[in-house]
N, C-alpha and C positions, 0 to 999 in steps of 0.2 A: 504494500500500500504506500502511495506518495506520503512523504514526510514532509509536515507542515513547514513555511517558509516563512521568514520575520515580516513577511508582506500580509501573507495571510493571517500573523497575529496581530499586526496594524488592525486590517480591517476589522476583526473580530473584535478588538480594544474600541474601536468607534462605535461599532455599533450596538455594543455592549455597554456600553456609556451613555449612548443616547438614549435606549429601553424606557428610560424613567426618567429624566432629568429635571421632577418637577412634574405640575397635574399636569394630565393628558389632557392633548389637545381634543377637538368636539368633534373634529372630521374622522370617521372611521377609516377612510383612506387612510391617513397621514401616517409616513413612512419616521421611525423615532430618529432624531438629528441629534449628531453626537455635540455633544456637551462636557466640560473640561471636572471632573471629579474632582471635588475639593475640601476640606473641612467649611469652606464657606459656601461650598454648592450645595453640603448637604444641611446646613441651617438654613437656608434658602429653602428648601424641600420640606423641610420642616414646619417653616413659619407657612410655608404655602396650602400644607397640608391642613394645617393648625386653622386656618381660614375658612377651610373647605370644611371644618365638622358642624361648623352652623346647619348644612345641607344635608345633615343625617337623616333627620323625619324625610327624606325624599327616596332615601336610600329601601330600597325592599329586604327581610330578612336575608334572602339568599347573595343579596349585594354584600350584607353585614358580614353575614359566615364565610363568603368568597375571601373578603379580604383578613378578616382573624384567621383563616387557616395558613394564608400568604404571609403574613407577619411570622406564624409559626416559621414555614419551609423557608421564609429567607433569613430566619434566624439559625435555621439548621445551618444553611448552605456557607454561611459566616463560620460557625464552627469548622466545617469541613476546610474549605479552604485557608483557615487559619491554623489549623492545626496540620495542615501538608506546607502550609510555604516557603518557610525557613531550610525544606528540605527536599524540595523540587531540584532536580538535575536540568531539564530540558529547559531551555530559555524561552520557548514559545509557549511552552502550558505553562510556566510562571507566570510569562505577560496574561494569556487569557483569565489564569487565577485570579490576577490582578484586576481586570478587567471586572471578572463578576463579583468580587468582593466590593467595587466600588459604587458599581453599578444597583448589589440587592441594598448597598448599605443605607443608598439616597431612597430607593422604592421603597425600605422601612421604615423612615423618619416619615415620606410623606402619609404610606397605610394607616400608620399610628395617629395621625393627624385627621384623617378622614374618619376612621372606628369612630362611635356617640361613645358619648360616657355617661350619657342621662338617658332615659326614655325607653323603650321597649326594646332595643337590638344592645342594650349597655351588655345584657349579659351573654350574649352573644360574644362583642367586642370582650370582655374580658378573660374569656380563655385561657384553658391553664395552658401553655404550650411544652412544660417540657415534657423531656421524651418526644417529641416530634418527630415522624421517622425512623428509621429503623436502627437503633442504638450499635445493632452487631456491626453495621459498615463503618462506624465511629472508630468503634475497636479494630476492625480490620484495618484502619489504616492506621490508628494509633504505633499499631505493632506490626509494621510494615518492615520488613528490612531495608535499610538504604536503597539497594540496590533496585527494589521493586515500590519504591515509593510512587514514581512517577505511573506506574500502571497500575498499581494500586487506586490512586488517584484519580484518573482517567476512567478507571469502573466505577468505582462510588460517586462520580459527580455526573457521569452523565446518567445514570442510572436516576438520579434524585431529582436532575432538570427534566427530565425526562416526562417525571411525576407531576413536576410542574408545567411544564407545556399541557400535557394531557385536561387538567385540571382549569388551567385557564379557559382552554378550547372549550370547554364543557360551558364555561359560565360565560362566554358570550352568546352562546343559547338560551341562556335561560335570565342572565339576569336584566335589572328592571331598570337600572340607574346608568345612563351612558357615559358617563366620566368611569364609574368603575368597570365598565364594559370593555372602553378604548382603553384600561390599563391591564385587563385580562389579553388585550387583543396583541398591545407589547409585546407583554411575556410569554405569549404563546411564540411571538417571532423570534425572541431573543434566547428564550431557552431551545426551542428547534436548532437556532442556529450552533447554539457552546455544545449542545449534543452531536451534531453535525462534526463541528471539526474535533471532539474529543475523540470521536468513534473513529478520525479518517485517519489519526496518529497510530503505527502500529505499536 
């Protein structure tokens, strides 16, 4: 299988970046435009987020749970790639690492912003999430040897994005609120994509 190339983790860094950069835009078309990840990009996402929970009571329950499950899996996914990155070999799946580490870190600040904290979906939005996921691939990579970190890695994340692509996809079917709709429709494209070139590494 072709071995990925510092171009094709360019790409993958852009558009893995633009996923979320901040609420989603209204046009269900609109293709995500990379945006510069930053501790200031992601208070930006935040306070943006923090604006948008006035619009809760608009949100339908399955909009509420969409996104408290989302908050869960890109809390996992943060785990995951924080606990492989200090010992990635390959310099393209570090950059992509990279990439969706910065990328679920801004979609989290703004979710958390959107979840009510009053009114009939609070408890929805509050959610126990740990344990999210399936702990065993935690430990398989925990206790990875060196050597097989990086394929380690490459099973456990595209495997998880995977779960999240799938999951997105579902809730543009069904859900009621179109701001969280165009942010299921994202991560349906962005997680497709890091599963795409995790799988295309052999």
């Amino acid at each position: 299988m072709p071995r990925r190339t510092p171009l094709a983790s360019l790409v993958a860094a852009l558009l893995l970046t633009g996923a979320c950069a901040g609420p989603p835009t209204s046009s269900p078309s609109a293709l995500p435009q990379p945006a510069p990840a930053s501790p200031a990009g992601s208070a930006a996402a935040e306070s943006a987020g923090a604006g948008s929970a006035i619009e809760a009571d608009a949100m339908s329950g399955i909009d509420v749970v969409f996104l408290s499950t989302m908050v869960g899996h890109s809390e996992r996914t943060l785990q995951i790639v924080r606990l492989a990155r200090d010992r990635v070999r390959d310099d393209a799946l570090r950059t992509l690492a990279a990439a969706v580490e910065a990328t679920e870190a801004d979609e989290l600040a703004a979710m958390r912003g959107w979840l009510p904290t009053s009114g009939p979906g609070a408890s929805a939005a509050a959610h126990h999430h740990d344990g999210h996921g399936d702990d065993a691939a935690l430990d398989r990579l925990r206790t990875a040897p060196d050597a097989d970190v990086d394929r380690v890695l490459r099973d456990v994340l595209a495997d998880h994005q995977r779960s999240a692509a799938d999951l997105a996809r579902s809730h543009v079917g069904v859900g009621r609120n179109e701001r969280v709709r165009d942010l299921a429709r994202r991560i349906e494209q962005s997680r497709t994509a890091e599963v795409e070139l995790l799988r295309g590494t052999p």
